[in-house]
PyMOL Python script that loads the backbone (N, CA, C, O; Angstrom):
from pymol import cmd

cmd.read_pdbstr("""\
ATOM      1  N   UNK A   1      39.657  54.572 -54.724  1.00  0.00           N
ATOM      2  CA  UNK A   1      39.249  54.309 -53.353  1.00  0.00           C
ATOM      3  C   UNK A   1      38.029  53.388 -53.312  1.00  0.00           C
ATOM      4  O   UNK A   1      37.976  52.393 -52.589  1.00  0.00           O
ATOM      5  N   UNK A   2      36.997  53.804 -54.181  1.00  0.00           N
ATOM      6  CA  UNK A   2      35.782  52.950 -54.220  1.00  0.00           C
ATOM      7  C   UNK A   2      36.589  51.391 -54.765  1.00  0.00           C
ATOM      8  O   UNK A   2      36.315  50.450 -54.019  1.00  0.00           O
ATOM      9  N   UNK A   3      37.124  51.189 -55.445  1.00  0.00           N
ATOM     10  CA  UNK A   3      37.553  50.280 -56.074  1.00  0.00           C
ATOM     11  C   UNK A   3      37.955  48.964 -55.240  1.00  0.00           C
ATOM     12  O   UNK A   3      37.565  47.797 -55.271  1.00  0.00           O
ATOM     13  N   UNK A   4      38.783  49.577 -54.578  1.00  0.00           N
ATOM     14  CA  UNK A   4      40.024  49.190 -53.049  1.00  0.00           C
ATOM     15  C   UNK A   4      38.609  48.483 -52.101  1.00  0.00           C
ATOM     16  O   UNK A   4      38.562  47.323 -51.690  1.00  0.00           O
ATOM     17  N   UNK A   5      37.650  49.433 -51.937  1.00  0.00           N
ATOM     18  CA  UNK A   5      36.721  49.463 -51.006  1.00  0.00           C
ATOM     19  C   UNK A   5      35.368  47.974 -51.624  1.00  0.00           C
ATOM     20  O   UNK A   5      34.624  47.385 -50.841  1.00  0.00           O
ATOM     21  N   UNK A   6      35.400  47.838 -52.436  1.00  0.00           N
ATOM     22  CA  UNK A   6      34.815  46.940 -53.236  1.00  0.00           C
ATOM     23  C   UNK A   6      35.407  45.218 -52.920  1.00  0.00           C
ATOM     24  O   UNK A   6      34.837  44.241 -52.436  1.00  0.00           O
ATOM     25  N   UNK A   7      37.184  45.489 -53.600  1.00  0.00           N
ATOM     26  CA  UNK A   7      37.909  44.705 -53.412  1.00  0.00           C
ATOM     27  C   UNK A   7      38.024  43.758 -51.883  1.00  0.00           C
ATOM     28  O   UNK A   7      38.184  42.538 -51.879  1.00  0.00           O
ATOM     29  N   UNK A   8      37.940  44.368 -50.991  1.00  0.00           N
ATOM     30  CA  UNK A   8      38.055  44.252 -49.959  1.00  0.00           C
ATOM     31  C   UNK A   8      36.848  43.547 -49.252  1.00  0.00           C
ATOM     32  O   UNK A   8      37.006  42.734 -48.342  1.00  0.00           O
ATOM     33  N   UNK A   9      35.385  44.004 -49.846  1.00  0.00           N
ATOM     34  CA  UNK A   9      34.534  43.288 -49.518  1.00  0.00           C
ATOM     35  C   UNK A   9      34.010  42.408 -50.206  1.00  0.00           C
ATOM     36  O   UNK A   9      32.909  41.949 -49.904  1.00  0.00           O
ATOM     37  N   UNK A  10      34.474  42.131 -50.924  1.00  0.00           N
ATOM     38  CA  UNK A  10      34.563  40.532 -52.032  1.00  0.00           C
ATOM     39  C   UNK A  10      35.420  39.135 -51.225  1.00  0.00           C
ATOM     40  O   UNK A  10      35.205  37.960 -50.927  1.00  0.00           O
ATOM     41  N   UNK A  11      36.882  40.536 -51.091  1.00  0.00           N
ATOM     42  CA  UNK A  11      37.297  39.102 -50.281  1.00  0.00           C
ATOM     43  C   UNK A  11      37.006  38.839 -49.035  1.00  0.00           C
ATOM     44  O   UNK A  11      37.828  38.099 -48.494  1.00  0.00           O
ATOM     45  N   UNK A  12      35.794  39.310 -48.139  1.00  0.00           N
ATOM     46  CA  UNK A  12      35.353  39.337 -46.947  1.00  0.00           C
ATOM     47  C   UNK A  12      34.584  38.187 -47.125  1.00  0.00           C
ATOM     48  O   UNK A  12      34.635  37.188 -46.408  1.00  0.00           O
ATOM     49  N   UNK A  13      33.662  38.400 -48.383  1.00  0.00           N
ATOM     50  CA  UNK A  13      32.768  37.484 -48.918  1.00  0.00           C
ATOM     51  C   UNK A  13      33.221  36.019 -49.226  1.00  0.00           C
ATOM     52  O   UNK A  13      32.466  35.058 -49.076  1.00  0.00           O
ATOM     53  N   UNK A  14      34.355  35.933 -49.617  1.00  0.00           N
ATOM     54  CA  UNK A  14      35.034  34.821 -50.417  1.00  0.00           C
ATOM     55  C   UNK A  14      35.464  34.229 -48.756  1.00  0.00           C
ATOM     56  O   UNK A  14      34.972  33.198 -48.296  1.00  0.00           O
ATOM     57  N   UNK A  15      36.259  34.921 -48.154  1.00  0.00           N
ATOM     58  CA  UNK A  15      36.483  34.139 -46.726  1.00  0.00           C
ATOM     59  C   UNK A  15      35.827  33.644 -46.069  1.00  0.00           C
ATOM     60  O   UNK A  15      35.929  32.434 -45.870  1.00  0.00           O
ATOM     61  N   UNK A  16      34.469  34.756 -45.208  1.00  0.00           N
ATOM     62  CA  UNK A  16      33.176  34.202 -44.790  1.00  0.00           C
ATOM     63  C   UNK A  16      32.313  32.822 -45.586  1.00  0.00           C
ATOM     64  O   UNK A  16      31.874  31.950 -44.836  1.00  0.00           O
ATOM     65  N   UNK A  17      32.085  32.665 -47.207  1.00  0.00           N
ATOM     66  CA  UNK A  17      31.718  31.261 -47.586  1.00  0.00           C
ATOM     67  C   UNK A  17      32.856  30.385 -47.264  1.00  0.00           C
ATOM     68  O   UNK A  17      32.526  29.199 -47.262  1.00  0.00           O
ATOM     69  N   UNK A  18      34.403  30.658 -46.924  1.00  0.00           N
ATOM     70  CA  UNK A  18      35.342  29.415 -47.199  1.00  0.00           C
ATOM     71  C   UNK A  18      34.710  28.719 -45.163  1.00  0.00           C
ATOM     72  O   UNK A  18      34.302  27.685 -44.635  1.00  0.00           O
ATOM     73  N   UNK A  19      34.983  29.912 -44.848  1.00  0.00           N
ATOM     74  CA  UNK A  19      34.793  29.395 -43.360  1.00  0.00           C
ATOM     75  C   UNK A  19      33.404  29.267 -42.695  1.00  0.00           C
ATOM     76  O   UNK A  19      33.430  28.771 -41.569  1.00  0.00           O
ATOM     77  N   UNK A  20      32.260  29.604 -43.158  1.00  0.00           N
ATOM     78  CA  UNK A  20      31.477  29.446 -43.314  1.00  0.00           C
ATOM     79  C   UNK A  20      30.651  27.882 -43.396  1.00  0.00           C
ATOM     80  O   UNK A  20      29.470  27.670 -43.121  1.00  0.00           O
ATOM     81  N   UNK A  21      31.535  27.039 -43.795  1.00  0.00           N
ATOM     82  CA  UNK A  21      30.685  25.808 -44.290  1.00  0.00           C
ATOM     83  C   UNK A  21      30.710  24.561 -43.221  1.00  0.00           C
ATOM     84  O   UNK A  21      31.738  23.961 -42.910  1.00  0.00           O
ATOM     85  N   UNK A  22      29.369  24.272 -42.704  1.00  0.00           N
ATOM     86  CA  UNK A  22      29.975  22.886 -41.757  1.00  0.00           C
ATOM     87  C   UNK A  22      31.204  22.106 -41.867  1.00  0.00           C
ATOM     88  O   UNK A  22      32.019  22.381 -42.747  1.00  0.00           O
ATOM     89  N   UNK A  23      31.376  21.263 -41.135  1.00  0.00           N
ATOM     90  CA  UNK A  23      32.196  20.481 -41.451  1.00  0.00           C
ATOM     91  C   UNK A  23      31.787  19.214 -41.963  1.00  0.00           C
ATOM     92  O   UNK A  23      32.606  18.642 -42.684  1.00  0.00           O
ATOM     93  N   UNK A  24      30.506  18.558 -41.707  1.00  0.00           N
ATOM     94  CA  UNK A  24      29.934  17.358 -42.363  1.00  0.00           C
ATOM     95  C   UNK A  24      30.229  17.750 -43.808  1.00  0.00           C
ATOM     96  O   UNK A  24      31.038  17.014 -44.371  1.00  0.00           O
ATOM     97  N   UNK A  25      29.835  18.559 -44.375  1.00  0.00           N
ATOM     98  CA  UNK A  25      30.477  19.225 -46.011  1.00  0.00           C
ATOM     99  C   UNK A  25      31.359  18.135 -46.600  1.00  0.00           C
ATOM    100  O   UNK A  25      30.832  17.239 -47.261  1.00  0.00           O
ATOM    101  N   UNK A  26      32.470  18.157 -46.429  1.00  0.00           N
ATOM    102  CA  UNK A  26      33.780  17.700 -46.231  1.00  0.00           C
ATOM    103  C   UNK A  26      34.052  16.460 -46.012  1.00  0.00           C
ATOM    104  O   UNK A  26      34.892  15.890 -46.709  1.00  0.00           O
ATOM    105  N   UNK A  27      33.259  15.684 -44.797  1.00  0.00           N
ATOM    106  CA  UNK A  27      33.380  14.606 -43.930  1.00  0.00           C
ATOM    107  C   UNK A  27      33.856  13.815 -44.774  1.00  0.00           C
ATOM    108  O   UNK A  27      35.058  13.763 -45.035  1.00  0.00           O
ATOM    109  N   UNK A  28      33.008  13.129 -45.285  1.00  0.00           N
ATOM    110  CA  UNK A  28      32.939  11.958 -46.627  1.00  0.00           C
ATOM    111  C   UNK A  28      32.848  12.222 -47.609  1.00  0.00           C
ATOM    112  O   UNK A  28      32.087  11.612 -48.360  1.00  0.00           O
ATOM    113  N   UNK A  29      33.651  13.326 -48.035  1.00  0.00           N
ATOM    114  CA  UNK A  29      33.460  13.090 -49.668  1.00  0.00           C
ATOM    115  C   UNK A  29      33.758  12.065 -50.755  1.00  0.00           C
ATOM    116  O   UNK A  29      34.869  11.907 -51.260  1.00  0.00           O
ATOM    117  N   UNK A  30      32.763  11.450 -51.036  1.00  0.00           N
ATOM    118  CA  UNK A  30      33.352  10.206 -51.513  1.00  0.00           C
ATOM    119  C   UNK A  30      34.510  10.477 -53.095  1.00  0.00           C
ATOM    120  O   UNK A  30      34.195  11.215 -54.028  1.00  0.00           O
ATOM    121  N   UNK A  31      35.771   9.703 -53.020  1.00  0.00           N
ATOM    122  CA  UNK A  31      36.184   9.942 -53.695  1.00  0.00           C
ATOM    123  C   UNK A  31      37.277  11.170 -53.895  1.00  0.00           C
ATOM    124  O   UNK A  31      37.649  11.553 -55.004  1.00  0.00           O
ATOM    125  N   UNK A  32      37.678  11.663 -52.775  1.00  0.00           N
ATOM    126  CA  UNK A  32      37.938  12.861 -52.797  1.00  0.00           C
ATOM    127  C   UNK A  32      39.378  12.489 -52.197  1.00  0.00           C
ATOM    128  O   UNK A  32      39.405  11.643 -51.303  1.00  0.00           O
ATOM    129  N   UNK A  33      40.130  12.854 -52.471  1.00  0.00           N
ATOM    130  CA  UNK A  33      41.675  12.175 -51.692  1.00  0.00           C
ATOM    131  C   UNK A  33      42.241  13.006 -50.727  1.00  0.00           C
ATOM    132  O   UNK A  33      43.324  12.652 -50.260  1.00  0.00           O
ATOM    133  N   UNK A  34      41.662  14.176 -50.282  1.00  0.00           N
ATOM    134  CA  UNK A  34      42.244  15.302 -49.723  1.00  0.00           C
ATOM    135  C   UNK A  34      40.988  14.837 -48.627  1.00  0.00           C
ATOM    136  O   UNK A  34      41.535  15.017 -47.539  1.00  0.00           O
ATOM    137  N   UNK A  35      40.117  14.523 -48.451  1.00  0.00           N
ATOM    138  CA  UNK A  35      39.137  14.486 -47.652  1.00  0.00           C
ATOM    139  C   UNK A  35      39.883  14.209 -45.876  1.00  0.00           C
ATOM    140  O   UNK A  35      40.881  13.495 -45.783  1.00  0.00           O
ATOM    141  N   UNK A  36      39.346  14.766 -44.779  1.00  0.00           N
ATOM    142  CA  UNK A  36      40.102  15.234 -44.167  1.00  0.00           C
ATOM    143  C   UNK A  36      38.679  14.829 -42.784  1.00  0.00           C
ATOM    144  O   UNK A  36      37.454  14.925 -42.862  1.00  0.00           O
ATOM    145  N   UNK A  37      39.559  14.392 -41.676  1.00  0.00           N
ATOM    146  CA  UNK A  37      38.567  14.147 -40.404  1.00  0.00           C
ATOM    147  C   UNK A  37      37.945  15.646 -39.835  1.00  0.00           C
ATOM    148  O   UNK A  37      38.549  16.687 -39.574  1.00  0.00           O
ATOM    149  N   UNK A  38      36.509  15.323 -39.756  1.00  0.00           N
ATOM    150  CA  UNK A  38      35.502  16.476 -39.138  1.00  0.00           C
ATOM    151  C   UNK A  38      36.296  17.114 -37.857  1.00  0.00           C
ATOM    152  O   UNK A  38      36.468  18.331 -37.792  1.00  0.00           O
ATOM    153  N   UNK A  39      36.860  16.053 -36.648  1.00  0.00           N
ATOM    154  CA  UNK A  39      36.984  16.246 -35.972  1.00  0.00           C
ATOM    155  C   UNK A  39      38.603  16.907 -35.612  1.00  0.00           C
ATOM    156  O   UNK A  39      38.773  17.684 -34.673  1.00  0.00           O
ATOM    157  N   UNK A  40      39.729  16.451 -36.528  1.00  0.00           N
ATOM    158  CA  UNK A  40      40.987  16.417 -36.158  1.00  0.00           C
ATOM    159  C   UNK A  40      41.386  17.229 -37.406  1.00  0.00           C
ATOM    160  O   UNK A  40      41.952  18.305 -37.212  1.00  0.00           O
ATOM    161  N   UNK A  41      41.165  16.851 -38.575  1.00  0.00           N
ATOM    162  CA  UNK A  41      41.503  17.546 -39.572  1.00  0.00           C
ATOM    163  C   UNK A  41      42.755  16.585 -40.282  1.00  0.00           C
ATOM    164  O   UNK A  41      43.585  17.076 -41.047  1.00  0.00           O
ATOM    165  N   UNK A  42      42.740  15.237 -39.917  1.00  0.00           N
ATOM    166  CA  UNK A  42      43.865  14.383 -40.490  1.00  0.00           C
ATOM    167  C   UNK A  42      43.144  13.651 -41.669  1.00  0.00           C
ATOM    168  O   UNK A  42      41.983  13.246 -41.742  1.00  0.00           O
ATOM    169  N   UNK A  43      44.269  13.595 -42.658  1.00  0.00           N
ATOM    170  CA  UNK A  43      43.448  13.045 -43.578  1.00  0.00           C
ATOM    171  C   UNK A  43      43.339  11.101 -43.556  1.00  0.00           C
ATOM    172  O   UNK A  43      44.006  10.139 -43.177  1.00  0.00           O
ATOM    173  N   UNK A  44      42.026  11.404 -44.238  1.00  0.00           N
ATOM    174  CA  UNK A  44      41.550  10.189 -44.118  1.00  0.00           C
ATOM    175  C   UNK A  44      40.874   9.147 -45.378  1.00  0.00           C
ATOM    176  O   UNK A  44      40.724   9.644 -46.494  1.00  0.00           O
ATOM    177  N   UNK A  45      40.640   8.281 -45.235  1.00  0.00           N
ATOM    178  CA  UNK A  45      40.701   7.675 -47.078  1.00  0.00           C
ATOM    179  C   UNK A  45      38.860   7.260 -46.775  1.00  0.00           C
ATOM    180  O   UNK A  45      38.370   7.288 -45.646  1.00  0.00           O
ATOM    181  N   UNK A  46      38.072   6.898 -48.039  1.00  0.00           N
ATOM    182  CA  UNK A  46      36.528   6.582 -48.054  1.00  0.00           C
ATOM    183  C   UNK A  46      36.503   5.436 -47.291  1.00  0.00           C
ATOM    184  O   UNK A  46      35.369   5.273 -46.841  1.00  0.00           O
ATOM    185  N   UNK A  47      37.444   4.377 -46.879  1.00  0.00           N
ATOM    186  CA  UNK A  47      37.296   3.154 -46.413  1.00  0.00           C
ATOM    187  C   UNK A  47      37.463   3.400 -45.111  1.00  0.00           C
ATOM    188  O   UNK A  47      37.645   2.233 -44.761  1.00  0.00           O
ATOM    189  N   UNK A  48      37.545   4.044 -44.082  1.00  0.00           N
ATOM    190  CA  UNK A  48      37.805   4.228 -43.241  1.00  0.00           C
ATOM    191  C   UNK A  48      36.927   3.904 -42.404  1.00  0.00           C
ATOM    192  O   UNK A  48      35.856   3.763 -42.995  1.00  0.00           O
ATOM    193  N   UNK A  49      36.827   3.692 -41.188  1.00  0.00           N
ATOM    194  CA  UNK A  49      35.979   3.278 -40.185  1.00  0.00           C
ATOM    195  C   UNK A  49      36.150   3.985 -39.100  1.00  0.00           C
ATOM    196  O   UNK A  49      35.081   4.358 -38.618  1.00  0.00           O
ATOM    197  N   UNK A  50      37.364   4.410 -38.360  1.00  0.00           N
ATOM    198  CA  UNK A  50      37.716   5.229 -37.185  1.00  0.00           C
ATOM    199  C   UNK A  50      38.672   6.376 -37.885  1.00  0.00           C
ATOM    200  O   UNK A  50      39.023   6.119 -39.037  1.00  0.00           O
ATOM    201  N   UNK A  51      39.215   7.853 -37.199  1.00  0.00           N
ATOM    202  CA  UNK A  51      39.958   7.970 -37.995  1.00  0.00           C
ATOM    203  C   UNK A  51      41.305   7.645 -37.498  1.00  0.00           C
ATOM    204  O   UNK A  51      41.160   7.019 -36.448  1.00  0.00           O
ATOM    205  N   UNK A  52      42.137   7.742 -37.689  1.00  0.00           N
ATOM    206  CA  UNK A  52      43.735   6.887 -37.245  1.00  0.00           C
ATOM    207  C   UNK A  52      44.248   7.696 -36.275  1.00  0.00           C
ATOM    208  O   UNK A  52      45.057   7.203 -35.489  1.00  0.00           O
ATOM    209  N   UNK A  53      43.795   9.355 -36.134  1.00  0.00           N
ATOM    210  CA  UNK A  53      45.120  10.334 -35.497  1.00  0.00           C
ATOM    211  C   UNK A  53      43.891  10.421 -33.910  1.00  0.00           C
ATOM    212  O   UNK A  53      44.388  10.389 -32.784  1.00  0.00           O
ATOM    213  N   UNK A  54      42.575  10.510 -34.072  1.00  0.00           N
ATOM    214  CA  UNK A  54      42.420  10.881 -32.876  1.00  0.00           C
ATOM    215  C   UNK A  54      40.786   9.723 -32.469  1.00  0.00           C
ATOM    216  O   UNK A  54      40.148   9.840 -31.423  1.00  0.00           O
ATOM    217  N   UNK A  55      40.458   8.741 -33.554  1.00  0.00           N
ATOM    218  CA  UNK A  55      39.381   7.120 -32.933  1.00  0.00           C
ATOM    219  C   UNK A  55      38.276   7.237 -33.076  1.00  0.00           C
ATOM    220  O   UNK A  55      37.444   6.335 -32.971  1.00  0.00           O
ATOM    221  N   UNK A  56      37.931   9.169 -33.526  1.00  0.00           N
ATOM    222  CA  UNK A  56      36.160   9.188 -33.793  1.00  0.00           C
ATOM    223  C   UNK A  56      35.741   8.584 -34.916  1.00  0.00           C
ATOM    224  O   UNK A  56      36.370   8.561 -35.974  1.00  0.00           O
ATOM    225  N   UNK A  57      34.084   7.810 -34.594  1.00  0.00           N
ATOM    226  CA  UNK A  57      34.135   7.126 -35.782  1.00  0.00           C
ATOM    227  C   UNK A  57      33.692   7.858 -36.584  1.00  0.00           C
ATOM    228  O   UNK A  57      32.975   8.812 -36.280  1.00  0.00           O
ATOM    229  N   UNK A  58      34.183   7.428 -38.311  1.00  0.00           N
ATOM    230  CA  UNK A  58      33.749   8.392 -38.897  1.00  0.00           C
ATOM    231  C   UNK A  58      32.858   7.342 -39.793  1.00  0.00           C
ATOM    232  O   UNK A  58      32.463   7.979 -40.770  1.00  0.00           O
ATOM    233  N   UNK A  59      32.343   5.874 -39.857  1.00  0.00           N
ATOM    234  CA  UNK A  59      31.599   5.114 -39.948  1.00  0.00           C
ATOM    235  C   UNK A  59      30.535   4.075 -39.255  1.00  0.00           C
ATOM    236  O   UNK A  59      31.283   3.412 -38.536  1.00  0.00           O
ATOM    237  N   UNK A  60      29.411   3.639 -39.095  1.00  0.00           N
ATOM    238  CA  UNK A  60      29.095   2.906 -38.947  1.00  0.00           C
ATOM    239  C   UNK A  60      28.084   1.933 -39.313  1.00  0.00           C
ATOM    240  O   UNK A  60      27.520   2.175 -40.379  1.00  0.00           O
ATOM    241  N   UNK A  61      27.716   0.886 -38.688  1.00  0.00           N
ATOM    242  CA  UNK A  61      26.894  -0.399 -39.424  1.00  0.00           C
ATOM    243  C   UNK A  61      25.575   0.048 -39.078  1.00  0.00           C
ATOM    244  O   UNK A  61      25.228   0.239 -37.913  1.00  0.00           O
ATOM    245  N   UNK A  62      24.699   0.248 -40.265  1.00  0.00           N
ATOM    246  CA  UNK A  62      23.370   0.030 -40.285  1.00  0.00           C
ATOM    247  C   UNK A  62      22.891  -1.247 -39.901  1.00  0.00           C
ATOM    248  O   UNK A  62      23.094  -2.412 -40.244  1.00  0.00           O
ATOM    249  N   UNK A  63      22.009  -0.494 -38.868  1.00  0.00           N
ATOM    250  CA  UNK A  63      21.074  -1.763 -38.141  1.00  0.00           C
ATOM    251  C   UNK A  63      20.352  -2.588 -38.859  1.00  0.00           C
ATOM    252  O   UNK A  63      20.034  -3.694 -38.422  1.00  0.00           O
ATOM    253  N   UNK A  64      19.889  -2.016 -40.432  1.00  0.00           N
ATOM    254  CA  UNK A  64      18.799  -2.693 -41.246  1.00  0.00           C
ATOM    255  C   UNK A  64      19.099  -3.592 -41.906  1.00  0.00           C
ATOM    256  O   UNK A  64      18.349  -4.533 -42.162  1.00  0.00           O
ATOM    257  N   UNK A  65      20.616  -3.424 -42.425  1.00  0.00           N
ATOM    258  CA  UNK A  65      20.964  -4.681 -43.429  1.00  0.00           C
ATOM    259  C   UNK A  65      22.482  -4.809 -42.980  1.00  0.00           C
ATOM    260  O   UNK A  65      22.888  -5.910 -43.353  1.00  0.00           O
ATOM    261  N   UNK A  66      23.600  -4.004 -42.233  1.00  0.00           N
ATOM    262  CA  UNK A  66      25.034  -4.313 -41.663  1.00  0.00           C
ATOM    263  C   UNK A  66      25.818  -3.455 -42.541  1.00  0.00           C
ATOM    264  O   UNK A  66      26.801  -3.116 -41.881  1.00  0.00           O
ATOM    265  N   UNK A  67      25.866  -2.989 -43.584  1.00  0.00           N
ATOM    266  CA  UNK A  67      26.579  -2.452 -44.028  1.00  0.00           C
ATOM    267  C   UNK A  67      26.857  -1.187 -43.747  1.00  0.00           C
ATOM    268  O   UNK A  67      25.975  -0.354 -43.538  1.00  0.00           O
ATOM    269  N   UNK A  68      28.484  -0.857 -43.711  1.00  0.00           N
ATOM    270  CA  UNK A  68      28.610   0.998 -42.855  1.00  0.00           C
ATOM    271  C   UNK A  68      28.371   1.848 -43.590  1.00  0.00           C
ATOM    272  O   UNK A  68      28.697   1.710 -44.769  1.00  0.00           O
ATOM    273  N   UNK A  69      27.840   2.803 -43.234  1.00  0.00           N
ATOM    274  CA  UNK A  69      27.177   3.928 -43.371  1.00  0.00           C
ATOM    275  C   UNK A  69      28.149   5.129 -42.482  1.00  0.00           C
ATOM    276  O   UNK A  69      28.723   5.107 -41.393  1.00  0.00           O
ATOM    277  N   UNK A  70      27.962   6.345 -43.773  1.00  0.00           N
ATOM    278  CA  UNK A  70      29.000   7.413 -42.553  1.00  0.00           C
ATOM    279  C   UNK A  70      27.629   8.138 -41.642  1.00  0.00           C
ATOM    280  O   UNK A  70      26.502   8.487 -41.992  1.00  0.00           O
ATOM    281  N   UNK A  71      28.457   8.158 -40.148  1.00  0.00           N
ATOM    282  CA  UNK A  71      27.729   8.424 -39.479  1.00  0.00           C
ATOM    283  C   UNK A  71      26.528   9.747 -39.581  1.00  0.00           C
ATOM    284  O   UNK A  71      25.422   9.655 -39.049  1.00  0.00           O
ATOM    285  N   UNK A  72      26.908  10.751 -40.228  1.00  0.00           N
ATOM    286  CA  UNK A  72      26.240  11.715 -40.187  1.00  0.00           C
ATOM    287  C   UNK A  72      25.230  11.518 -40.964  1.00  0.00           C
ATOM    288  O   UNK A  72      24.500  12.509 -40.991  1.00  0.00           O
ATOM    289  N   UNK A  73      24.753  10.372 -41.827  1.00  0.00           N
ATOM    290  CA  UNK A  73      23.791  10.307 -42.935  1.00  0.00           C
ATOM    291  C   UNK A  73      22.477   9.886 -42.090  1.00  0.00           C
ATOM    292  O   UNK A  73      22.629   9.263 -41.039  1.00  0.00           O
ATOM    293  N   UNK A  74      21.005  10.278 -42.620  1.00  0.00           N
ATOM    294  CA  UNK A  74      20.244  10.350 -41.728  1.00  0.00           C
ATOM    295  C   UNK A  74      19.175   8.782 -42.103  1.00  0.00           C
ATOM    296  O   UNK A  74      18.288   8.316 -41.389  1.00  0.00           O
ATOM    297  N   UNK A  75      19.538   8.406 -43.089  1.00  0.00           N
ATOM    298  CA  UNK A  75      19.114   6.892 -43.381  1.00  0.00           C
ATOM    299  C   UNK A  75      20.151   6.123 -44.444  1.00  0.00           C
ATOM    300  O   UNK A  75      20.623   6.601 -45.476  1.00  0.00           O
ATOM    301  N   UNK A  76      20.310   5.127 -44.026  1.00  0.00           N
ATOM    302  CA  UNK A  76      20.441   4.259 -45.072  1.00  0.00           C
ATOM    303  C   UNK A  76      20.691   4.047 -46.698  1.00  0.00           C
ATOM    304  O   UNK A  76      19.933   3.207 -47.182  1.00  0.00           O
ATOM    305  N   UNK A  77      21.536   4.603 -47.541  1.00  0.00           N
ATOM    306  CA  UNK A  77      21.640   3.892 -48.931  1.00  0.00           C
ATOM    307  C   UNK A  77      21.227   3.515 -49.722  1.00  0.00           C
ATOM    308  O   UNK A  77      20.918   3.911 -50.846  1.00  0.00           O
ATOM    309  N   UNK A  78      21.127   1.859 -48.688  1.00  0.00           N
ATOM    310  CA  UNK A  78      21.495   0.929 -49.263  1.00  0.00           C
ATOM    311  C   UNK A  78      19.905   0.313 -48.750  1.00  0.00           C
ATOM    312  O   UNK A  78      19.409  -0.216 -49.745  1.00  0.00           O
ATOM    313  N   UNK A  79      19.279   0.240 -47.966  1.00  0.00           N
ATOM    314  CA  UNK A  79      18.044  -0.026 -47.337  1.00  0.00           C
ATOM    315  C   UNK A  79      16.727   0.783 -47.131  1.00  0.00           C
ATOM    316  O   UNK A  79      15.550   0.426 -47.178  1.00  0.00           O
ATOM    317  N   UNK A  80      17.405   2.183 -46.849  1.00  0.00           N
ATOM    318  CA  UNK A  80      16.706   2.879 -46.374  1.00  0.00           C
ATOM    319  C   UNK A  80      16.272   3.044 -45.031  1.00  0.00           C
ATOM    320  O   UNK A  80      15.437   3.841 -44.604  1.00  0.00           O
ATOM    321  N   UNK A  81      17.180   1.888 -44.193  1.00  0.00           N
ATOM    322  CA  UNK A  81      16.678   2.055 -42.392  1.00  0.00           C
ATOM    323  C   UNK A  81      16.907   3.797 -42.356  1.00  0.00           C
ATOM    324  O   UNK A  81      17.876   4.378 -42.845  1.00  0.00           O
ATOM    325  N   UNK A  82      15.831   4.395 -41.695  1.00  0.00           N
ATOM    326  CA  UNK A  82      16.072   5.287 -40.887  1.00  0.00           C
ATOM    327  C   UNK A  82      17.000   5.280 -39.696  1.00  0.00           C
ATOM    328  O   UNK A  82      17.152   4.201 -39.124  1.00  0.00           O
ATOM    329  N   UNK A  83      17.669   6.391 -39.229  1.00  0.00           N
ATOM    330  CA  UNK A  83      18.674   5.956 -38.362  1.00  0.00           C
ATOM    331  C   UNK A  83      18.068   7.054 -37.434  1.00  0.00           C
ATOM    332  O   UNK A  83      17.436   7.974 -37.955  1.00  0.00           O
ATOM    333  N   UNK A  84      18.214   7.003 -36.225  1.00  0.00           N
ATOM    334  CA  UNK A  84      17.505   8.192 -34.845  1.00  0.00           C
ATOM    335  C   UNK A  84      18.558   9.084 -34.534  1.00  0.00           C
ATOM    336  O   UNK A  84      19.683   8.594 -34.437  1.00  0.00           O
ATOM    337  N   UNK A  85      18.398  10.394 -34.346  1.00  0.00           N
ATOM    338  CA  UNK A  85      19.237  11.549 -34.801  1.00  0.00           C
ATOM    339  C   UNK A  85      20.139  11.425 -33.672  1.00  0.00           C
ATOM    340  O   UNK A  85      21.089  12.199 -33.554  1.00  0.00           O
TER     341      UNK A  85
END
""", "prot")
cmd.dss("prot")
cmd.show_as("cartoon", "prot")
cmd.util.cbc("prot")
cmd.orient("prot")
């Protein structure tokens, strides 16, 4: 019974971290082929700029030097522009 009772709250544990995690997590993983839109859940490739199933962007151009940046990042790369939250 203790055992069962153990079992059970492990996998409470294991569910709560799966669902648990933002979704920026995920957003851009660079490199990741399963990587999947924040917003829609369609998958989507690192080159992407909008996503295809529902137009949010999931990139854009830094003001400091032009090159895209995924939106949720809070500066720059490639420059370091700060970007305003």
């Amino acid at each position: 019974m203790i055992m069962m009772l153990i079992g059970i709250i492990i996998l409470i544990f294991i569910v709560y971290l799966i669902y648990s995690g933002s979704p920026r997590e995920y957003r851009h993983s660079i490199g990741n082929k399963d990587a999947k839109c924040y917003s829609c859940g369609h998958g989507i490739q690192e080159d992407f700029i909008y996503c295809p199933q529902c137009s949010i962007p999931l990139k854009e151009k830094c003001k400091g030097c032009g090159k895209y940046i995924n939106t949720d990042w809070r500066s720059c790369p490639y420059c370091n522009d700060q970007r305003l939250g």
